[in-house]
C-alpha positions as CSV (number, residue, x, y, z in Angstrom):
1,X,-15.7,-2.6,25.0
2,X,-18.2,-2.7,21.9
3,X,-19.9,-5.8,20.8
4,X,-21.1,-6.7,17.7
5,X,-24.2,-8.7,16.6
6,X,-25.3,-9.3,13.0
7,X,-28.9,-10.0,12.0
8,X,-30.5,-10.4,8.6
9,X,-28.2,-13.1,6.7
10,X,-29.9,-16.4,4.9
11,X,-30.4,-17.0,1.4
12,X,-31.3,-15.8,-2.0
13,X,-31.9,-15.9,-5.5
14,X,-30.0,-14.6,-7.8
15,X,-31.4,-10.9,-8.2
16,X,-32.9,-10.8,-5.0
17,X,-32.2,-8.5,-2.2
18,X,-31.0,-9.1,1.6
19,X,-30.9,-6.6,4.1
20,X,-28.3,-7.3,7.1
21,X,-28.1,-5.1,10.5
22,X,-25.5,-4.7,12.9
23,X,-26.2,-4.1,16.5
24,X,-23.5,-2.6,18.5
25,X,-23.7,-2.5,22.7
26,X,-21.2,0.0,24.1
27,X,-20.9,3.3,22.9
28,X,-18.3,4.3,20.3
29,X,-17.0,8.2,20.8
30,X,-14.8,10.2,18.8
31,X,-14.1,9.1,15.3
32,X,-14.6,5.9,14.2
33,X,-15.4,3.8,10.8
34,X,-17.9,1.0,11.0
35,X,-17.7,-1.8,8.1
36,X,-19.1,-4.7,6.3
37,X,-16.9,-7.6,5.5
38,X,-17.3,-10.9,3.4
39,X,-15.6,-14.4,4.1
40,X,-15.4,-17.2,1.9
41,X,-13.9,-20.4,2.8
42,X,-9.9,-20.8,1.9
43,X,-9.7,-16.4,2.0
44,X,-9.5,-13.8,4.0
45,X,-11.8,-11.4,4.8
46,X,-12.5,-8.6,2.4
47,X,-14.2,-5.6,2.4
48,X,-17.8,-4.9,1.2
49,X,-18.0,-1.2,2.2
50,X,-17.5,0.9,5.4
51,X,-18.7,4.2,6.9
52,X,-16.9,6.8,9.1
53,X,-18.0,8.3,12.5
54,X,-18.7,11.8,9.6
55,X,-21.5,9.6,7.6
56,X,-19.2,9.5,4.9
57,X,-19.3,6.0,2.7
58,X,-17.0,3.8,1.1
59,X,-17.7,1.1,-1.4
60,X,-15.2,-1.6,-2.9
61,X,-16.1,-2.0,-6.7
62,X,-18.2,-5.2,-6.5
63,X,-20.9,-3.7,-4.3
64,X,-21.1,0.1,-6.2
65,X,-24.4,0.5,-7.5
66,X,-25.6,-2.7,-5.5
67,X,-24.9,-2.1,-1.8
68,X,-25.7,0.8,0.6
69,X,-24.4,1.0,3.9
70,X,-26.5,3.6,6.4
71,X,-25.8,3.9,10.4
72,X,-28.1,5.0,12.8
73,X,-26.5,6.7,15.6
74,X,-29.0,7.3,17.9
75,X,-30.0,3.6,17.8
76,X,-26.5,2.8,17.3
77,X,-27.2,0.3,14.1
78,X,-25.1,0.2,11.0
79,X,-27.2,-1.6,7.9
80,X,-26.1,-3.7,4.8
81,X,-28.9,-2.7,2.2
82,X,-28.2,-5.6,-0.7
83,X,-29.8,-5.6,-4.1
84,X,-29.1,-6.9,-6.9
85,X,-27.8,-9.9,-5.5
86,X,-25.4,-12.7,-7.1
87,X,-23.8,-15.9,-6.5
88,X,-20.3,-14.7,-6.1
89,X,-21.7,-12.5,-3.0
90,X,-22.3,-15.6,-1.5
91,X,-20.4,-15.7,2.1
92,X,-20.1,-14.9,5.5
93,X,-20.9,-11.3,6.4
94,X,-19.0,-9.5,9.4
95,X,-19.7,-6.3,10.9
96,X,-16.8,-4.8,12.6
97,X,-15.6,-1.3,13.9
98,X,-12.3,0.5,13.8
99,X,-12.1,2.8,16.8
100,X,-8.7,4.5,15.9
101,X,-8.4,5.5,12.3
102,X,-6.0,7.1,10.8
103,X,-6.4,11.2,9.4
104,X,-5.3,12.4,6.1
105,X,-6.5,16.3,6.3
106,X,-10.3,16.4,7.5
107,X,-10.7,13.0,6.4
108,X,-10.6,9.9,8.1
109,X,-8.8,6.6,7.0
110,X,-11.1,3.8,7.7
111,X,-8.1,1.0,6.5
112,X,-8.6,-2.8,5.7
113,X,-9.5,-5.3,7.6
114,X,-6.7,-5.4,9.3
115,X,-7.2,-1.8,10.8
116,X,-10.6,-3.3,12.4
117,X,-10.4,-4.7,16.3
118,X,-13.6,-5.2,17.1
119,X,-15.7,-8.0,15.2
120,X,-19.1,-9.4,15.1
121,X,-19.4,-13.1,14.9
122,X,-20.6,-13.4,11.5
123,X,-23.8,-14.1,9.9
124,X,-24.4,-16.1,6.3
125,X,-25.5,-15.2,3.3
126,X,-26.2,-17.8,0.4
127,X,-27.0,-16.4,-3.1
128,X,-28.4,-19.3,-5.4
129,X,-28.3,-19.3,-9.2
């Protein structure tokens, strides 16, 4: 079983940059996606961007240009770089994994949220005006 712990949440100005990490114990083999999800109280959890087991990223439209998500195999990391940083990316920031996703061709289908079984416990990030 892989566990998930976040590091590198707190708070912000406006403009300013945060860097989160994910640390993952247990060993994920075959293909996989890794992802970054934001919470804010009343919603559910939405993505920020993931990355399948091929290095290949995906970015939802509020953090293109802003975010870049990187994993590190060998240390078995997965980062959040942030920049650019506004109010509305204020929230709770989970890491999480998808061990089974789905296949269209070569390429793998990382999914929603809901696709994603294995969850950090969530670390905060506060971006002040």
């Amino acid at each position: 079983q892989v566990h998930l712990v976040e590091s590198g949440g707190g708070s912000v100005q406006s403009g300013g940059s945060l860097r989160l990490s994910c640390a993952a114990s247990g060993h994920m083999s075959g293909s996989y996606c890794w992802g970054w999800f934001r919470q804010v109280p009343g919603k559910g959890r939405e993505t920020v961007a993931n990355i399948d087991s091929n290095g290949e990223p995906t970015y939802m439209d509020p953090a293109k240009g802003r975010f870049t998500i990187s994993r590190d195999s060998a240390k078995n990391t997965l980062d959040l770089q942030m920049h650019s940083l506004r109010p509305d990316d204020t929230g709770t920031y989970y890491c999480a994994a998808n061990e089974r996703p789905g296949r269209f061709g070569s390429a793998l289908l990382c999914g929603g949220p809901a696709q994603f079984g294995v969850w950090g416990q969530g670390i905060q990030v506060t971006v002040s005006s």
